[in-house]
PyMOL commands that place a pseudoatom at each C-alpha (Angstrom):
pseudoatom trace, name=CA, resn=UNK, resi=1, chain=A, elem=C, hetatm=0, pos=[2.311, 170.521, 210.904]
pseudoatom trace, name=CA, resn=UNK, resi=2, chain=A, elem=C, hetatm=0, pos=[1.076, 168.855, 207.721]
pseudoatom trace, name=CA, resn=UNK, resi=3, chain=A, elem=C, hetatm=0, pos=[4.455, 167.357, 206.663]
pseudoatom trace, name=CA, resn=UNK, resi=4, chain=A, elem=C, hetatm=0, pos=[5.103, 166.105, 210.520]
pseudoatom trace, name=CA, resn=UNK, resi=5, chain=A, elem=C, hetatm=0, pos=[2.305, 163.756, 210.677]
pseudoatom trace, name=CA, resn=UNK, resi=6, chain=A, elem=C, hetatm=0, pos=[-0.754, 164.733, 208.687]
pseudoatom trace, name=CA, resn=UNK, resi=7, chain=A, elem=C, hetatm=0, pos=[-3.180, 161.951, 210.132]
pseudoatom trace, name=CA, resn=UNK, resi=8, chain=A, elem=C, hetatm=0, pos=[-2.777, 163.853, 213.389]
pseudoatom trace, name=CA, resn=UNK, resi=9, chain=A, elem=C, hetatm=0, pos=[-4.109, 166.807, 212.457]
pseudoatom trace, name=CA, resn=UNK, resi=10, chain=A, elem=C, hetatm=0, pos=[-6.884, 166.802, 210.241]
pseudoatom trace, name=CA, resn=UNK, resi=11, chain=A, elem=C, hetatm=0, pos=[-7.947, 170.025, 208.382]
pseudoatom trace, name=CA, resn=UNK, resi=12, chain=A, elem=C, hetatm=0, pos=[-10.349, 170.797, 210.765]
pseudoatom trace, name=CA, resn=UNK, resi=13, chain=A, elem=C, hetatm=0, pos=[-8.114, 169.862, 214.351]
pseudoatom trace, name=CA, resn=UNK, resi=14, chain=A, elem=C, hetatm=0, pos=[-8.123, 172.839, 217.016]
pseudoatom trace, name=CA, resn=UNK, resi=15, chain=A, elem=C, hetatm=0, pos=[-4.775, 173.809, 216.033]
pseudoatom trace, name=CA, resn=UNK, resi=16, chain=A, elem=C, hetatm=0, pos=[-5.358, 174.740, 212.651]
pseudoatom trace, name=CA, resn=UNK, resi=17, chain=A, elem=C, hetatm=0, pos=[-8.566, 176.190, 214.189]
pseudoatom trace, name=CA, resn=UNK, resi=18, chain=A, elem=C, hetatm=0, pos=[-6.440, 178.452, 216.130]
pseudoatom trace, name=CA, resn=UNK, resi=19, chain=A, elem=C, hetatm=0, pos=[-4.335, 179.210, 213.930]
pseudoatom trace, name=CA, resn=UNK, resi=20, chain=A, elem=C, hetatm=0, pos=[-6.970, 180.561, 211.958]
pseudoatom trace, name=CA, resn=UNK, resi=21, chain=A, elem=C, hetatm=0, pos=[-8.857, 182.669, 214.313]
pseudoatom trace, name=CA, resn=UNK, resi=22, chain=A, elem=C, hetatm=0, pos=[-8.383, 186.212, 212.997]
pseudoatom trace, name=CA, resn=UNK, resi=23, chain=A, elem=C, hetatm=0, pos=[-6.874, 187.359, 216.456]
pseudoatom trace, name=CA, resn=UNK, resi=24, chain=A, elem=C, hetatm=0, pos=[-4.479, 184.690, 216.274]
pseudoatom trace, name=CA, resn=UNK, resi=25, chain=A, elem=C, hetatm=0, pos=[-3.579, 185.133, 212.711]
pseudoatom trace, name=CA, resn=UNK, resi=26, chain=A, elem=C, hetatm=0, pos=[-2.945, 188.547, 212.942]
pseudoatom trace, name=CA, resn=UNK, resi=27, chain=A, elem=C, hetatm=0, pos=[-0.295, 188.465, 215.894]
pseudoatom trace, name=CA, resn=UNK, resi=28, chain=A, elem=C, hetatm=0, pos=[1.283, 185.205, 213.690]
pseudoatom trace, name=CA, resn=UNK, resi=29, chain=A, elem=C, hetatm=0, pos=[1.818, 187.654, 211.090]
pseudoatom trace, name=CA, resn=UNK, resi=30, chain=A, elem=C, hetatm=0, pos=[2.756, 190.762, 213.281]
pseudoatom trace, name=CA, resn=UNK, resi=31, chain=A, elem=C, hetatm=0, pos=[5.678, 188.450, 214.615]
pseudoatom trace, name=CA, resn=UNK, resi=32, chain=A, elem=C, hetatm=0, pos=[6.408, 187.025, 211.561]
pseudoatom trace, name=CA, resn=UNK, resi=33, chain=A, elem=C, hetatm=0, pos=[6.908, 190.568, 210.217]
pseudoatom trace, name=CA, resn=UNK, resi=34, chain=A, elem=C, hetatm=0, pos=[9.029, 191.723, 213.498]
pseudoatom trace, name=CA, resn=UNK, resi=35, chain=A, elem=C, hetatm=0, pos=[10.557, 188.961, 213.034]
pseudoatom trace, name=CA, resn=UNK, resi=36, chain=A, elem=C, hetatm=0, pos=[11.921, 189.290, 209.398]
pseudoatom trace, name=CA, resn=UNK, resi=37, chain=A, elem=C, hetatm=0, pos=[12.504, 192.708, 209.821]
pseudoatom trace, name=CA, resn=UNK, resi=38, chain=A, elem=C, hetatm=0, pos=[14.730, 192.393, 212.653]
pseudoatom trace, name=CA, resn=UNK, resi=39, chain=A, elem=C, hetatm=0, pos=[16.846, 189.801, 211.276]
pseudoatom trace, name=CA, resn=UNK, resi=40, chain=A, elem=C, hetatm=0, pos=[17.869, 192.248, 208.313]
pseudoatom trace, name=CA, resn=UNK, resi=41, chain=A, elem=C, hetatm=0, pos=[18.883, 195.088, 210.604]
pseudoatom trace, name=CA, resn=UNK, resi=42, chain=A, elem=C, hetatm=0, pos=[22.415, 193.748, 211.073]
pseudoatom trace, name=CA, resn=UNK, resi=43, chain=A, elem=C, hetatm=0, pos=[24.371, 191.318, 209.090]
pseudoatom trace, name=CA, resn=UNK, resi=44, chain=A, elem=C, hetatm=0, pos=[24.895, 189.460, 212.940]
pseudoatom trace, name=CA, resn=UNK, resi=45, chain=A, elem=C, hetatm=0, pos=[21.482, 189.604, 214.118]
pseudoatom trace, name=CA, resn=UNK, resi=46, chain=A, elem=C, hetatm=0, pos=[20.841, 187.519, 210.547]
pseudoatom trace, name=CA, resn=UNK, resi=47, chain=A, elem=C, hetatm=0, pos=[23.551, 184.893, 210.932]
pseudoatom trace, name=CA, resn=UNK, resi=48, chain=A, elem=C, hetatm=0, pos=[22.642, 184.556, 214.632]
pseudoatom trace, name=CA, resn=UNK, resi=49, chain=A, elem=C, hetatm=0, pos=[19.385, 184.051, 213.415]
pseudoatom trace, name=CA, resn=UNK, resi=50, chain=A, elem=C, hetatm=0, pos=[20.275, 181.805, 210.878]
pseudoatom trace, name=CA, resn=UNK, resi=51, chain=A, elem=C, hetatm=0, pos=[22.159, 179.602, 213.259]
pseudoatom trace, name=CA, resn=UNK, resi=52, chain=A, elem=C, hetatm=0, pos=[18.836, 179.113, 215.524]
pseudoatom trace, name=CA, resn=UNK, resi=53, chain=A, elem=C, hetatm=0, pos=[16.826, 178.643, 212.891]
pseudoatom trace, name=CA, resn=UNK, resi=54, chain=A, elem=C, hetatm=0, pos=[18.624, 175.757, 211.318]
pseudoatom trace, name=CA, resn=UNK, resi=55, chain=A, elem=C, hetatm=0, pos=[19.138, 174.321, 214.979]
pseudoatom trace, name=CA, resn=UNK, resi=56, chain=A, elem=C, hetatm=0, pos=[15.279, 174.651, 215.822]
pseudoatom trace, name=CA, resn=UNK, resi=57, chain=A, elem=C, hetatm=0, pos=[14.610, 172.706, 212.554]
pseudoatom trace, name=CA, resn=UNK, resi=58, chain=A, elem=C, hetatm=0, pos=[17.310, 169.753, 213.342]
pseudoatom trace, name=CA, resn=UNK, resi=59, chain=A, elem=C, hetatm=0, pos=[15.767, 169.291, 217.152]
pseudoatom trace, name=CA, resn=UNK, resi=60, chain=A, elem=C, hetatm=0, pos=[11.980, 169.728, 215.430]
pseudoatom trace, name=CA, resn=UNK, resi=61, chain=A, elem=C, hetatm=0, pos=[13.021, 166.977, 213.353]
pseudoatom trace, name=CA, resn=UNK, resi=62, chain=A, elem=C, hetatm=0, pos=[14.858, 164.934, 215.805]
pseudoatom trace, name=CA, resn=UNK, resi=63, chain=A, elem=C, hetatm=0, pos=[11.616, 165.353, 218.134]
pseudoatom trace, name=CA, resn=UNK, resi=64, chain=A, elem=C, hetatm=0, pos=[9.280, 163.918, 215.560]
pseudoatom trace, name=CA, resn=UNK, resi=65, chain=A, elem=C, hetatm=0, pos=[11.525, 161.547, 214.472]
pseudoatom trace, name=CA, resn=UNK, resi=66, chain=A, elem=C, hetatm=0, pos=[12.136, 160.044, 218.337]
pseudoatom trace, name=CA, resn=UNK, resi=67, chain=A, elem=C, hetatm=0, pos=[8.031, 160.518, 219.596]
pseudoatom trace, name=CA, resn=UNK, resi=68, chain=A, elem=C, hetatm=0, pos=[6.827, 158.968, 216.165]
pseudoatom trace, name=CA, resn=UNK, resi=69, chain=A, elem=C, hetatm=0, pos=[6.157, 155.862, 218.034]
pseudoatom trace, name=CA, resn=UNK, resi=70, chain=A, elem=C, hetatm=0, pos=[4.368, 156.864, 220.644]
pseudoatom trace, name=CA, resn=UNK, resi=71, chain=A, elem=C, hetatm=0, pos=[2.391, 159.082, 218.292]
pseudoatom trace, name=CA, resn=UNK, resi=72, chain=A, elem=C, hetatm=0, pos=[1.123, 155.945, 216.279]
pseudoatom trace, name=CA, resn=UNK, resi=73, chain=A, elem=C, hetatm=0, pos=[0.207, 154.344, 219.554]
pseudoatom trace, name=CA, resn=UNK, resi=74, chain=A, elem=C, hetatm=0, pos=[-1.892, 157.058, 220.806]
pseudoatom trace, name=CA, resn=UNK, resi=75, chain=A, elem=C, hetatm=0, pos=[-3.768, 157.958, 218.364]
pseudoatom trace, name=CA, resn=UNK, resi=76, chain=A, elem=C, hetatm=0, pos=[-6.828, 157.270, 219.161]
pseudoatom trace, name=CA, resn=UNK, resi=77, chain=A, elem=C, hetatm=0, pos=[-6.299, 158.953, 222.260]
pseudoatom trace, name=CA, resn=UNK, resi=78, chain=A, elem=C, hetatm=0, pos=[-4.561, 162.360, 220.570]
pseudoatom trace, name=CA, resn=UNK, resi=79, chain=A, elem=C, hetatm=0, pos=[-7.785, 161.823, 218.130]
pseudoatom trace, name=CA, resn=UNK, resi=80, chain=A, elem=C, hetatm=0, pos=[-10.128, 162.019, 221.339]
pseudoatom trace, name=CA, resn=UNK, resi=81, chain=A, elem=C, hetatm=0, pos=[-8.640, 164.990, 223.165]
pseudoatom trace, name=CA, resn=UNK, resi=82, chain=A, elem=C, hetatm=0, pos=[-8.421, 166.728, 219.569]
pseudoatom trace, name=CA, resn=UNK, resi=83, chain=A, elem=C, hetatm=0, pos=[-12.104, 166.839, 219.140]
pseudoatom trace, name=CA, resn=UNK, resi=84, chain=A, elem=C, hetatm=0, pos=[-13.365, 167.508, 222.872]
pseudoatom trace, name=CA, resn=UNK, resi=85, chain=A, elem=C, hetatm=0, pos=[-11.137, 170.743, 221.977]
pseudoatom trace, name=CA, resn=UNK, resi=86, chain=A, elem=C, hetatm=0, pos=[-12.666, 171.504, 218.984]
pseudoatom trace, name=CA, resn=UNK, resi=87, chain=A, elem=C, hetatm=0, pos=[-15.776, 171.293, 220.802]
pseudoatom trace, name=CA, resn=UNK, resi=88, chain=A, elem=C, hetatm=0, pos=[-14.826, 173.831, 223.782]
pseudoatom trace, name=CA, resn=UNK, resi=89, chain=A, elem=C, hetatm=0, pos=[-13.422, 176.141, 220.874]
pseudoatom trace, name=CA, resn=UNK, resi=90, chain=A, elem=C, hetatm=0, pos=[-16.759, 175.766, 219.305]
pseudoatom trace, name=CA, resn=UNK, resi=91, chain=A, elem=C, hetatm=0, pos=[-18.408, 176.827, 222.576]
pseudoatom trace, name=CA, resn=UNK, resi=92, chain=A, elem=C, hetatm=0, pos=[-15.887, 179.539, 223.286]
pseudoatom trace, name=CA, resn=UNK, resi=93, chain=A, elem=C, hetatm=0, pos=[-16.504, 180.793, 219.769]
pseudoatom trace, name=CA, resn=UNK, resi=94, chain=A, elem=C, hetatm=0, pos=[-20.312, 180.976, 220.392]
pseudoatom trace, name=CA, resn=UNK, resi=95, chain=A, elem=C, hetatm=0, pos=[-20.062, 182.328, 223.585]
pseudoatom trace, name=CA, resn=UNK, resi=96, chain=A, elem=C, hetatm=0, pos=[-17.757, 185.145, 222.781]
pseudoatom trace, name=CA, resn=UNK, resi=97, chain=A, elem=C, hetatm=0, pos=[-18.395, 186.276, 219.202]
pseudoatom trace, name=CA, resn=UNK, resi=98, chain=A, elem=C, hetatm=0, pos=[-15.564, 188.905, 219.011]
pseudoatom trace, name=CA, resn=UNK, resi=99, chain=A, elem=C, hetatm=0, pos=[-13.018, 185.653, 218.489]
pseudoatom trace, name=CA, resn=UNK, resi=100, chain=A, elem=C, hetatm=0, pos=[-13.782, 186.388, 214.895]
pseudoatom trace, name=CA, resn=UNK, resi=101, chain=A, elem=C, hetatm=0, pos=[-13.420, 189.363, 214.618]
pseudoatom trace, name=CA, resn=UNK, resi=102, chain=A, elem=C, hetatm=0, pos=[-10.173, 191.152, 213.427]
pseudoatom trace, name=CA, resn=UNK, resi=103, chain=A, elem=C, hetatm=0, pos=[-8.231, 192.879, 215.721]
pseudoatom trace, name=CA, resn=UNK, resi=104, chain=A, elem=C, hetatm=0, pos=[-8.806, 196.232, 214.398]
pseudoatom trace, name=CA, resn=UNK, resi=105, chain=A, elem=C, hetatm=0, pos=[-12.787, 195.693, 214.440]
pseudoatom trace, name=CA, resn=UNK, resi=106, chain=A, elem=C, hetatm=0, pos=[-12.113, 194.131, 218.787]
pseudoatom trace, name=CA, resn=UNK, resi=107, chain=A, elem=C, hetatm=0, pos=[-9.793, 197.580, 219.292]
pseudoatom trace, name=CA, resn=UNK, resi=108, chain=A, elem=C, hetatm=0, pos=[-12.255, 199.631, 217.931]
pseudoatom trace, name=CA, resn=UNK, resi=109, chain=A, elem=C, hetatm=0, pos=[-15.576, 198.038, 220.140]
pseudoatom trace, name=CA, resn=UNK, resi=110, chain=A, elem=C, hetatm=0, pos=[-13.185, 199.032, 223.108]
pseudoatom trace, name=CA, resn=UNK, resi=111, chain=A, elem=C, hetatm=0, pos=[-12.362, 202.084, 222.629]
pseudoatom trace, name=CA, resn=UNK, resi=112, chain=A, elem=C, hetatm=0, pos=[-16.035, 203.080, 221.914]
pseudoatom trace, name=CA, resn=UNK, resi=113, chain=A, elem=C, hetatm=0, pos=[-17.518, 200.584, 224.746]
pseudoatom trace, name=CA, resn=UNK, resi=114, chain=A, elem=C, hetatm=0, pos=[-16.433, 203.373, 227.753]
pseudoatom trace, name=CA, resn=UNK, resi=115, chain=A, elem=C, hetatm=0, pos=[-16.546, 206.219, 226.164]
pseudoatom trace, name=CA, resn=UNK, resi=116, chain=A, elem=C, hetatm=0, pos=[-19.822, 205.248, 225.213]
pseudoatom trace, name=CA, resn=UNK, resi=117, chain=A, elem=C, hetatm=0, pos=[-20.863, 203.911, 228.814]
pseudoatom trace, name=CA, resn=UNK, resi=118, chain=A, elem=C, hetatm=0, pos=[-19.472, 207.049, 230.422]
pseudoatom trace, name=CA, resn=UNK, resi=119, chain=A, elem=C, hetatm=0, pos=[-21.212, 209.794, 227.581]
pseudoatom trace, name=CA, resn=UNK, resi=120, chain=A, elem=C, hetatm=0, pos=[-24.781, 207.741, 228.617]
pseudoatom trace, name=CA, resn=UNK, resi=121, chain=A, elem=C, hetatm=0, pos=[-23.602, 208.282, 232.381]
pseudoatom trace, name=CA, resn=UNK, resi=122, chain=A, elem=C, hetatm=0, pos=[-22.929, 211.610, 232.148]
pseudoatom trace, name=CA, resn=UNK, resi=123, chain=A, elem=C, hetatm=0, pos=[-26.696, 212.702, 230.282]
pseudoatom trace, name=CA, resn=UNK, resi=124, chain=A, elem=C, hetatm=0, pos=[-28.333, 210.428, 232.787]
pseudoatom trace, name=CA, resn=UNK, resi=125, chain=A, elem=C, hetatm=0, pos=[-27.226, 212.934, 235.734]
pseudoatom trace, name=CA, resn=UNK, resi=126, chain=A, elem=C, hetatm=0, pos=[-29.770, 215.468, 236.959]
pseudoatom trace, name=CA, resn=UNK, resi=127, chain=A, elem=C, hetatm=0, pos=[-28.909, 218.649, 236.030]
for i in range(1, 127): cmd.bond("trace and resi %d" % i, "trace and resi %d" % (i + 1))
show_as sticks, trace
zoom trace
């Protein structure tokens, strides 16, 4: 994103906000790993690979390269919509604290929210 146009998003814009969320991060790197890992299964699967990831770079580049223009004339409005959403990811954030957690820490609280709930269920019957 940086090397695309690095006015646009500053350090702290929502995407790299995302991105950063622990949730987030961890699924980046669980397909990132999947990823990699597939490709070096079969000599095939890597050149097919290979082949798309060359082509997704090209029409990345080509994208940038034909929007630049309107980029530069919307700024101020891509500035605008970049910080309302930093704002409703800094409300989501406050309002559900678990967005910062990492995923094994979220699995865990799940697992132990019902069997908890049904365990205080069960002594609360008369016997």
């Amino acid at each position: 994103m940086g090397s695309v146009a690095p006015w646009l998003y500053p350090q702290g814009g929502v995407l790299v906000r995302l991105l950063q969320l622990p949730m987030v991060s961890a699924t980046r790197q669980v397909l990132q790993e999947t990823y990699s890992s597939t490709k070096q299964t079969h000599p095939l699967i890597c050149t097919v690979c290979g082949v798309y990831e060359r082509g997704a770079r090209k029409a990345g580049s080509l994208a940038v390269w034909t929007i630049q223009p309107a980029i530069h004339r919307l700024e101020t409005h891509i500035s605008a919509v970049d910080v309302l959403a930093c704002k409703g990811l800094d409300r989501l954030e406050e309002r559900i604290p678990a967005l910062q957690y990492p995923p094994d820490k979220v699995g865990g609280a799940l697992i132990c929210t019902p069997t908890h709930f049904i365990v205080s269920v069960f002594f609360s019957l008369p016997l």
